[in-house]
N, C-alpha and C positions, 0 to 999 in steps of 0.2 A: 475318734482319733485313729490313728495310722495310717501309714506311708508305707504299700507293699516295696520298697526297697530290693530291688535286682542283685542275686548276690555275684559275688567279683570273683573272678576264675582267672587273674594276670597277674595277683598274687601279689609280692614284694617288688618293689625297684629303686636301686640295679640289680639287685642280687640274682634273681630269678632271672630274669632278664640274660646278663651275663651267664649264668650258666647252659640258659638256652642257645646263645651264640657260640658258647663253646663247640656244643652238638654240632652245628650246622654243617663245619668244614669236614665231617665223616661223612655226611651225604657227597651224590656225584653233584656235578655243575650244573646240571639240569636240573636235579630233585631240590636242590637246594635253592635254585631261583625259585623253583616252585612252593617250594613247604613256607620260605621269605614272603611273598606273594598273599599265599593263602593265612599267613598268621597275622600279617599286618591287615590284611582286609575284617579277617577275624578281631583283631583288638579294635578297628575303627569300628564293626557296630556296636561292641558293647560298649565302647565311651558314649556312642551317638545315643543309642537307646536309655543307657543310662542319665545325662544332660535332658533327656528329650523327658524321663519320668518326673525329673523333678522341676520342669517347666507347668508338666499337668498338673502336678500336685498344687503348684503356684496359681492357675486358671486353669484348673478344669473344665472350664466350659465357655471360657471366652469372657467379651463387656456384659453386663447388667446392665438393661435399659429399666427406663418407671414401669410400672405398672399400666395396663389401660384405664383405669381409673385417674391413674395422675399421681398414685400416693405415695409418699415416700418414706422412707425408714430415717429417723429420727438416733442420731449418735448423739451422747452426752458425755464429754470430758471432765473426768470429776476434776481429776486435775491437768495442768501441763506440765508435762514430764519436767523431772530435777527441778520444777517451780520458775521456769522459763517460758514465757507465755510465745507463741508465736504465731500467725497468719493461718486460720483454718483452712481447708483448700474446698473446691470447689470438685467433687470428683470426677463429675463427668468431663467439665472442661481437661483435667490435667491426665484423668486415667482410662478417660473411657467408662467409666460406673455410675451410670446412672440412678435417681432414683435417692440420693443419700442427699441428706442437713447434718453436716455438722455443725455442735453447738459447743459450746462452754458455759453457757448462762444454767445456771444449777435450777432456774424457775420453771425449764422445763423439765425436770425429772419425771413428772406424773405422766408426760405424754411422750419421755423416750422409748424408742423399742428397745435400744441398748444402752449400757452404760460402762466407758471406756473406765479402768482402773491401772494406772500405774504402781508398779508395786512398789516403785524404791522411795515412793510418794507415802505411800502408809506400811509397810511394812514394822516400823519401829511403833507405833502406833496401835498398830494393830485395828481389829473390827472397829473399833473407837475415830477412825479415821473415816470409815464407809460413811455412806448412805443411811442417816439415821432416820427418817419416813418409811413407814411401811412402802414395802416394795411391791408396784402395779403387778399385777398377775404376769401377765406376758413378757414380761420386761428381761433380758438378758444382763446377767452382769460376766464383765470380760476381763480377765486378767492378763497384764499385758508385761512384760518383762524381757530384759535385753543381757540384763548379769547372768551372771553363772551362778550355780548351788555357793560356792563360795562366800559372794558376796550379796544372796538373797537372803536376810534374815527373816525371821516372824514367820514360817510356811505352817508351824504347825498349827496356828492362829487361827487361820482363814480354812478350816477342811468344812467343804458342804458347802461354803458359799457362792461360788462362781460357777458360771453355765457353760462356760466356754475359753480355751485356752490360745493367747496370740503369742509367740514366742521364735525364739531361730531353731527350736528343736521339732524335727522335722515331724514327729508324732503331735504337735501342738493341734489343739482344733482346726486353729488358723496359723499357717504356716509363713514366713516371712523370714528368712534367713539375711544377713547383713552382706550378703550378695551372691549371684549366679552368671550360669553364661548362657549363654542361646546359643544355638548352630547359627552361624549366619544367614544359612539356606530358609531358615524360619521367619517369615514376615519379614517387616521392616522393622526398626527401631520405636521402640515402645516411647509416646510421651518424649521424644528429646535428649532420655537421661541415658539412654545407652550409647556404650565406646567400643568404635570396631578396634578390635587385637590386630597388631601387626607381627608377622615374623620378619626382623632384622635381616637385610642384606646382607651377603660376606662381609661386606668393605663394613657397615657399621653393628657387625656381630660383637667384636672385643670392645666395654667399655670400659672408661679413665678408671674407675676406682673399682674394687672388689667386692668388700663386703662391710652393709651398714645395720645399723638397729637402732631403732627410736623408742624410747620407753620412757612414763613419766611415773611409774608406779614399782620405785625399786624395793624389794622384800627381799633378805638376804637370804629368807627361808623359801623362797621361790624355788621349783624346780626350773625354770629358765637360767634364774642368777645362776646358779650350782651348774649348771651346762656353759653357759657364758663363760663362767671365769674358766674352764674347763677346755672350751673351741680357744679361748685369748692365748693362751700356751702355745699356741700351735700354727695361729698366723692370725694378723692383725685384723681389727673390726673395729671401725670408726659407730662410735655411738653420739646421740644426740640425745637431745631431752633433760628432765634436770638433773638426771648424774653426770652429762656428756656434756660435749658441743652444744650451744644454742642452735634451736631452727627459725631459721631464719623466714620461711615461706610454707607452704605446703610439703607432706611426706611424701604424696607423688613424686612432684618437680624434684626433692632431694633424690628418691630414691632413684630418678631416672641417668642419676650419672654411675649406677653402683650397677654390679653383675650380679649381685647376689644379695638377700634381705632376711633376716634373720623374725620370722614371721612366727616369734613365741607369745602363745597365749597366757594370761597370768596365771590362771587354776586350767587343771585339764577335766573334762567333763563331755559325757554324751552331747555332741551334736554343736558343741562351744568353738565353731569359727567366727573370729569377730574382722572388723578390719583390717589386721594385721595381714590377715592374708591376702585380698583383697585391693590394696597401695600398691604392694610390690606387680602383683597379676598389671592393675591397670595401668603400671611405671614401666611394663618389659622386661623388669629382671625376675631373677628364679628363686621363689619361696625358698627358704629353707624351714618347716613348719616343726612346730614341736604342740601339741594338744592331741585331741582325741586320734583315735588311729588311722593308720594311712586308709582302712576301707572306710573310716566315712568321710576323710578327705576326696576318697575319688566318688564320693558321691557326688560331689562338684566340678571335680576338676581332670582332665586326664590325669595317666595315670605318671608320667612325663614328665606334667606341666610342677613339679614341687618336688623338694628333695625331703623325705621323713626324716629327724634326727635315729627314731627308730629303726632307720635302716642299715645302720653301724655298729658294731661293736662298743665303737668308742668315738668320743668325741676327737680324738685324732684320727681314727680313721674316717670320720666326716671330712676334717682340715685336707686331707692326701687327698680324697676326693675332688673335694672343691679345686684344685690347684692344680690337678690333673683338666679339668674341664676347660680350665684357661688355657694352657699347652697342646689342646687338642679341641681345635675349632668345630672337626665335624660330632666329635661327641656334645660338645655347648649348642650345637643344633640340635641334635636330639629331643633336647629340653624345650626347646622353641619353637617348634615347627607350627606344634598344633594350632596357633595361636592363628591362623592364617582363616582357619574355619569357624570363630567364635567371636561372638562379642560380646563384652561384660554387662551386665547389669547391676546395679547399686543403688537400693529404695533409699527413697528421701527421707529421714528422720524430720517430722513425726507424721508427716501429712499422708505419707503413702501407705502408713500402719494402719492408721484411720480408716481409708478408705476401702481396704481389703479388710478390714472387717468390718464393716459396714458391707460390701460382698456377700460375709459370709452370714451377717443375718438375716439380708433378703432370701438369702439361698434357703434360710432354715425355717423360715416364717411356721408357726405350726407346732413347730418340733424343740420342747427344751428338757435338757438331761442336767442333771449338776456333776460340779468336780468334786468327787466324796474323798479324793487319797492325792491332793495336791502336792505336799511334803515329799509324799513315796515316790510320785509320778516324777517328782520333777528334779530327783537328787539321786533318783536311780543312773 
């Protein structure tokens, strides 16, 4: 496991931000075009290099072709996730990785190299759920997981038995986060599924409506709700889902007529960005995120591209914020620019989980360690 992670030296924003612009107008006109100049060249490599680590972390080393033998690594789906069967994929056709069968048929157990585990699949269960046949020597078993500590029960159940960790937390074995960006300067578009980022024209910078949130999972005990009804105070927010408005089509297409998206996660937790942030990103409008902290948000994102609710005092001083940004077009670019050099990424649920790890066994062939402190590792 581990992910050396770059640390981030641009701090908060706006806060930080603004008080550095404050500084500037005490420089002369010269020095200050210049010190301008050199900070913003300075914030674009550490975004770039930053985006650019957690690309490697993703493919380190590029496609996996077969073997010259011809042989291949053998994936075994104990289950299909939430009990939803669907279309195995082919991985070299769809990913470039060569080399992989995936199966679902359990008769091959004896002659998998790996063997895929969903956790929300046995976790109530427990060991009772696994693989009751002695387990082939070489054989991997993977634990794979998409909820947060929150909502993973049973961890203490399972310590010692998995080889290997696939998850959106960036320390996981196998790394897989519910989306990233690329520089667009990076290859072409991977497989089909990536979307180039546009930054908005003047003319269509201001959009129809303000701010939305979609949510199907309302907990009054939520830190969201309690922030919610808290921002509602202070200026309106059309919500959808089954406390709100019905949606009527995709969260995209909706959020694409809003300026702003209220991109709260349900529990907050190490490394826990799920789609929420990720609709509004690929819809145009500007996060408003509320989950783990703004530095491991800008492990994805610039540092721009997202408004922290942690970066305010108060949830009215979010509201003045927001309403300020509408009133003042060149600062709502600020937020938008970067989007001109990136495109999104967003892995397929479940075929493209599969197949990077399926990656990550050919990578390890040789080599198996267990997971002794699951529980600790993964609610830290």
């Amino acid at each position: 496991m581990g992910f050396p992670v770059r640390q981030r030296f641009w701090g908060r924003f706006p806060s930080r931000a603004f008080r550095a612009a404050r500084m500037i107008p005490r420089l002369s006109p010269r020095r200050r075009c210049t010190f301008t100049c050199l900070a913003a060249l300075c914030l674009m490599a550490f975004v770039f290099m930053s985006l650019n680590d957690v690309e490697r972390r993703l493919d380190p080393e590029g496609p996996v072709q077969p073997t010259e033998d011809g042989s291949e690594v053998t994936m075994l789906l104990w289950h299909h996730p939430f009990g939803q069967p669907s279309t195995l994929p082919d991985c070299l056709e769809r990913y470039r990785i060569g080399g992989c069968r995936i199966t679902d048929d359990r008769r091959a157990y004896q002659e998998a190299d790996a063997v895929i585990i969903h956790h929300r699949d046995i976790g109530g269960a427990g060991p009772g759920a696994l693989p009751q046949e002695p387990r082939p020597g070489a054989q991997k078993w993977i634990w794979m997981n998409y909820e947060s500590p929150t909502h993973t029960p049973g961890l203490a159940r399972l310590e010692g038995i998995f080889n290997l960790t696939l998850s959106y937390r960036i320390d996981s074995d196998i790394f897989l986060p519910y989306g990233f960006l690329v520089p667009s300067s990076v290859g072409g578009a991977s497989h089909g599924s990536d979307r180039y980022l546009r930054t908005p024209s003047p003319s269509d910078l201001l959009r129809p409506r303000l701010l939305a949130w979609v949510v199907s999972n309302w907990n009054a005990s939520h830190r969201r709700v309690t922030f919610f009804r808290q921002l509602q105070r202070h200026l309106p927010v059309d919500v959808y889902g089954g406390v709100g408005r019905p949606l009527a089509g995709s969260v995209v297409d909706l959020v694409r007529e809003y300026q702003f998206y209220l991109a709260l996660e349900n529990s907050q937790h190490t490394d826990y960005i799920t789609e929420k942030l990720w609709n509004p990103i690929e819809a145009g409008a500007i996060p408003v995120v509320l989950g783990p902290s703004r530095e491991t948000y800008e492990r994805f994102l610039p540092p721009e591209a997202f408004i922290h609710v942690d970066d305010f005092a108060s949830a009215q001083e979010l509201a003045q914020y927001l309403l300020t940004l509408r009133r003042k077009p060149a600062l709502l670019m600020s937020h938008l620019r970067w989007r001109d050099s990136y495109r999104i990424h967003r892995p397929q649920f479940w075929s493209e989980h599969y197949c990077t790890a399926c990656r990550a066994v050919r990578r390890t062939r040789g080599r198996t360690s267990v997971v002794q402190h699951l529980a600790r590792w993964f609610r830290s």
